[in-house]
C-alpha positions in Angstrom: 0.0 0.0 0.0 1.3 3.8 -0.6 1.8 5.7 2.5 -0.5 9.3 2.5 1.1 12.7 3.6 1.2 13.9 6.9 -1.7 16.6 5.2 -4.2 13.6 6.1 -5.5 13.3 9.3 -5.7 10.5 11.8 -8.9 8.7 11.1 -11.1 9.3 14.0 -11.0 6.6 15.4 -7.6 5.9 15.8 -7.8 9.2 17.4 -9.9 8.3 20.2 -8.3 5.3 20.3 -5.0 7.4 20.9 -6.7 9.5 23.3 -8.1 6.5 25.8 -4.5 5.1 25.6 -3.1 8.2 26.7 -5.3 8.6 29.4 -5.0 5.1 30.5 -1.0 5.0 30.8 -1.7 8.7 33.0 -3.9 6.0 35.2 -0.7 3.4 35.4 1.4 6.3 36.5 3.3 6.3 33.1 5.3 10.3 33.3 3.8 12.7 30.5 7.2 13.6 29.2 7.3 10.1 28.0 3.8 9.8 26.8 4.0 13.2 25.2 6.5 11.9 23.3 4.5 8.6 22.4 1.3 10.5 21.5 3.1 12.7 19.1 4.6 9.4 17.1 1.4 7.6 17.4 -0.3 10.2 15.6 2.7 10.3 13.1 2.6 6.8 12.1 -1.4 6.8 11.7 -0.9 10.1 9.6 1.5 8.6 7.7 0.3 5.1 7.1 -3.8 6.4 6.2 -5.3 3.2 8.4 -6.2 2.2 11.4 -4.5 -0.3 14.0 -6.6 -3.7 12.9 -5.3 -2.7 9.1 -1.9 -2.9 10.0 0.2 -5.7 9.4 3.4 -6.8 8.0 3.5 -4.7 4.9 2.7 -1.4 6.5 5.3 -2.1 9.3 7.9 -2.2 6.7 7.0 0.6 4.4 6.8 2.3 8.1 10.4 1.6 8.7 11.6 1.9 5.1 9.9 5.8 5.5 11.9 6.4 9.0 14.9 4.8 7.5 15.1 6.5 4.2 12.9 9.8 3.9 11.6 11.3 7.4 13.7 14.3 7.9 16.2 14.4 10.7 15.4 16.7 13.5 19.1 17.8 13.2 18.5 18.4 9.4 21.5 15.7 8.3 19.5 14.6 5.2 16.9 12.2 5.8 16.5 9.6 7.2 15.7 9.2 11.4 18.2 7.8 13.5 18.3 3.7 14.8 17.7 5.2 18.4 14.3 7.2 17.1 13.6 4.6 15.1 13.3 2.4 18.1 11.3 5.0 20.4 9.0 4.9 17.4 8.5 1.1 17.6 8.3 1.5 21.2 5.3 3.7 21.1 3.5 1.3 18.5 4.3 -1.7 20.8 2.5 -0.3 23.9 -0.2 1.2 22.4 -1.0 -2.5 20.5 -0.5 -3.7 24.0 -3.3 -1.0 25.3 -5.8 -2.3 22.4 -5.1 -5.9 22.8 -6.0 -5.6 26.9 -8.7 -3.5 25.9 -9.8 -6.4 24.1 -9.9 -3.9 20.8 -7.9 -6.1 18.8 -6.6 -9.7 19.7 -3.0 -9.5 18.0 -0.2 -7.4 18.4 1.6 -7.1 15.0 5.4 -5.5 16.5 6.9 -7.7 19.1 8.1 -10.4 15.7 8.6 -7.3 13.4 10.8 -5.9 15.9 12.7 -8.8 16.7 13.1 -9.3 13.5 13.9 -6.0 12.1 15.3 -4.0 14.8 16.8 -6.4 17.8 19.2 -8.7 16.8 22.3 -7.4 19.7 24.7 -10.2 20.9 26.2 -9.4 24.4 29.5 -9.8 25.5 29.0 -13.3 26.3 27.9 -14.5 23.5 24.4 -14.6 24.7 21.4 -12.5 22.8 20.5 -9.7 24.9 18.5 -6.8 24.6 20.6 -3.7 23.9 18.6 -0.4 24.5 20.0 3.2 23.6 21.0 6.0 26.0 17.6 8.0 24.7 15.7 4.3 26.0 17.1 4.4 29.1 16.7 7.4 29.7 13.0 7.3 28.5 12.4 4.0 30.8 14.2 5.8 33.9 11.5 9.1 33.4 8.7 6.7 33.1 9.2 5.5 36.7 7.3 7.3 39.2 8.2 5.6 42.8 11.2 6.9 43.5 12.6 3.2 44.6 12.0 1.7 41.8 13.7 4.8 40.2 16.8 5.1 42.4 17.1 0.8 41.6 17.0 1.1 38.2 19.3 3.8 37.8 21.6 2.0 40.3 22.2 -0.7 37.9 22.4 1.6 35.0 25.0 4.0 36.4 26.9 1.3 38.5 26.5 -2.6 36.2 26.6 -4.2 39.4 24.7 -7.8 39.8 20.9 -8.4 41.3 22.3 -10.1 44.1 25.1 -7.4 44.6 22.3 -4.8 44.7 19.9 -6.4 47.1 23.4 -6.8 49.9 24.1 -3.1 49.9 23.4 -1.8 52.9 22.3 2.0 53.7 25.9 2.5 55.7 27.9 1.2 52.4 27.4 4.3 50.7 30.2 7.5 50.8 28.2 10.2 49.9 31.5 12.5 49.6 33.4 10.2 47.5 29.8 8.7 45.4 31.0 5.3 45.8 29.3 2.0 47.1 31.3 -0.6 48.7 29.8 -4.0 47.7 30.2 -7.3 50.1 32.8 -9.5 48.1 31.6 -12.5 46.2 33.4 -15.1 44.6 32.2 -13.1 41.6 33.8 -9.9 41.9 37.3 -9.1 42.3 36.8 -4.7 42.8 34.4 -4.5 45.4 33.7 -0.2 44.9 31.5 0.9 42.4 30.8 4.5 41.9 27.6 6.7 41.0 27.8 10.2 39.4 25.5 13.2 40.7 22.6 12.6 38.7 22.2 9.4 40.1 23.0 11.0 43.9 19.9 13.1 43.8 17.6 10.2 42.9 19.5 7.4 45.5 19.2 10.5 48.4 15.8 11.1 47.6 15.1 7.6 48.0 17.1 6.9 51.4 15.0 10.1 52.9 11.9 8.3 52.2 13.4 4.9 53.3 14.1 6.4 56.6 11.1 7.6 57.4 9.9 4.0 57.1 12.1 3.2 60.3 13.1 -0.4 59.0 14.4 -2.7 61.0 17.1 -3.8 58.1 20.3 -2.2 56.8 19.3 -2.5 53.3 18.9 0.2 51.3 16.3 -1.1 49.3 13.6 -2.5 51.2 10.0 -4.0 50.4 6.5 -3.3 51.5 7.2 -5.0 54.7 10.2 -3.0 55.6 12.2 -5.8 55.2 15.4 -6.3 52.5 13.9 -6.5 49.1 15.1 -9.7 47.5 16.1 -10.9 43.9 12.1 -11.6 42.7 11.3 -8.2 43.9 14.2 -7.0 42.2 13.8 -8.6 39.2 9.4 -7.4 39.3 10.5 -4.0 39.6 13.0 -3.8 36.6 10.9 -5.8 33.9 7.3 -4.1 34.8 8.4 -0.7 33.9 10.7 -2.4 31.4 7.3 -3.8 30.1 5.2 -0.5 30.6 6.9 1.2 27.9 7.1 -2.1 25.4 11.1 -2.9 26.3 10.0 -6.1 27.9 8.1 -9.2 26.4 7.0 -11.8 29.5 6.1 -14.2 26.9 9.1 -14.1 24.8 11.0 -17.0 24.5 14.3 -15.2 23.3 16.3 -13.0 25.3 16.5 -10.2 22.7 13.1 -9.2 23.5 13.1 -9.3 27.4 14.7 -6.3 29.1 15.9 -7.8 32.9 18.1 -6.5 35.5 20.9 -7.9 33.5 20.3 -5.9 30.7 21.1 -2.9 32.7 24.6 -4.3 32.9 25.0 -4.8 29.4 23.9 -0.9 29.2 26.6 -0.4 31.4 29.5 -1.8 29.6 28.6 -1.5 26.1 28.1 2.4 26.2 31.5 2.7 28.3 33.4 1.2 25.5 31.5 3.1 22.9 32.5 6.2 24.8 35.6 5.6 24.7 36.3 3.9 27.8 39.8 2.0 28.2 39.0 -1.8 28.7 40.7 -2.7 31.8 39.0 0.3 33.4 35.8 -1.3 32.3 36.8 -5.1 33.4 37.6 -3.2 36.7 34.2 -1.3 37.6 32.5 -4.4 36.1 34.2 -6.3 38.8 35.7 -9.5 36.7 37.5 -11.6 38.1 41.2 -11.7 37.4 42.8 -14.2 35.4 45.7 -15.6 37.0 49.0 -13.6 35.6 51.9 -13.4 37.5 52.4 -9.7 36.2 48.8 -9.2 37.8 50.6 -8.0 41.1 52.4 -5.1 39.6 49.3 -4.1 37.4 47.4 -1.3 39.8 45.1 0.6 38.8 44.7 4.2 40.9 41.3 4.4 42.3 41.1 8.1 41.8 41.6 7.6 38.2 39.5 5.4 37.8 36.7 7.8 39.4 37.8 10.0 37.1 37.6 7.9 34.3 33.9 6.9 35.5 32.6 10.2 35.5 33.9 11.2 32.1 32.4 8.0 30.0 29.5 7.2 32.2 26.3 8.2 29.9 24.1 11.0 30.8 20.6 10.7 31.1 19.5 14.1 32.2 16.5 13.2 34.1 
């Protein structure tokens, strides 16, 4: 089918289809930045494709993507053609509107989890395993979509610091040096640097969160604690991440492949992936990751300065400006 000009409108009933989605996600606590953002591609893709969400299928998701790829303008006028990251956010917004209709019990098929794994998820970790890679934009997006400030300060925890699930649920409230921004982790057979650090943007956020833990009076050290006041353990963990994960279309439940699943894992590949893209020397990555050493008998006399490496954090660490 041929695409129509943004001069169309939405049909009108994908616009009040639009409109009881938007005020749904308001309902689930969703942040209007993000569905502010959503809305306005929604009603781009709809303009653009002339039809309405039962009419959509394989075809029209490619001749979508084709258009984004090759002839949307850029909003930084480089020619056109959007970039991979807004290509995604696009996608994104489709997914979790499909997912809106489909609970609704509007349609009974959601066309974009296969397109996009077919089409725009195919990233390989560094272990060889398929994994979910999202941009800095997505994590940023998913971060500003979470409105308890727990949940918030736990996944940007694992974005800022790549630390394990079960290193995050042991970190007590009295680990943390506020004047340094570093978290000293309890060692594991796992990990051979046991400080991680957090830059100031994450600060605010993990502050915010201890203020409101406090006031809880828990009995526990841990800084992360459940509705019962007690440590919050790997399930909990592991809800909180792929809910919101879900909420804005990162996460498939019933996926059977990892590529479309975003877990608290994820958030370490996140981590190391966009150190090493920014430039980030390896070792200093294998270091904050907290890899174990391979035996070397030259390992003694390889140190690497702590302040340096804090250094080196702060410079490569993406920002997310929330």
């Amino acid at each position: 089918m041929g695409g129509v000009s943004m001069s169309e409108t939405v049909p009108q009933v994908v616009d009040e289809y639009i409109d009881d989605y938007v005020t749904d996600e308001l309902l689930r606590g969703k942040s209007e930045r993000t569905l502010e953002t959503y809305e306005s591609d929604l009603r781009y893709i709809f303009g653009y494709l002339g039809c309405t969400p039962e009419e959509i299928g394989k075809t029209e998701l490619k001749e979508l993507l084709s258009h984004l790829k090759n002839e949307k303008e850029g909003r930084r006028g480089n020619g056109p053609g959007v970039s991979d990251q807004t290509i995604n956010v696009y996608f994104s917004a489709l997914n979790s509107f499909y997912q809106f209709l489909t609970y609704e019990e509007d349609l009974t098929h959601n066309p974009v989890p296969a397109f996009r794994k077919r089409y725009l998820q195919a990233k390989t970790s560094d272990d060889g395993e398929k994994r979910q890679l999202i941009s800095v934009s997505e994590m940023a997006g998913l971060v500003m979509s979470v409105m308890k400030t727990r949940d918030k300060a736990i996944i940007l925890l694992f974005a800022k610091t790549g630390v394990r699930r079960n290193e995050l649920i042991q970190i007590d409230v009295q680990d943390i040096d506020w004047e340094a921004q570093s978290i000293k982790l309890k060692p594991t057979a796992k990990r051979s640097n046991n400080t991680v650090f957090f830059d100031d943007e994450c600060a605010r956020v993990l502050k915010k969160w201890v203020e409101i833990r406090n006031q809880a009076e828990p009995e526990t050290d841990a800084l992360f604690i459940n509705q019962e006041n007690g440590r919050l353990q790997r399930n909990g963990v592991y809800t909180v991440v792929t809910n919101h994960a879900e909420s804005i279309g990162l996460h498939d439940p019933d996926a059977d492949s990892l590529d479309e699943k975003f877990t608290p894992h994820c958030c370490r590949h996140w981590f190391t992936t966009h150190l090493r893209r920014s430039g980030m020397k390896r070792e200093y990555v294998k270091e904050l990751r907290g890899d174990t050493r391979e035996v070397d008998p030259m390992e003694s006399y390889n140190h690497i300065d702590r302040e340096e490496l804090r250094e080196a954090y702060l410079t490569h660490i993406p920002q997310l400006n929330i």
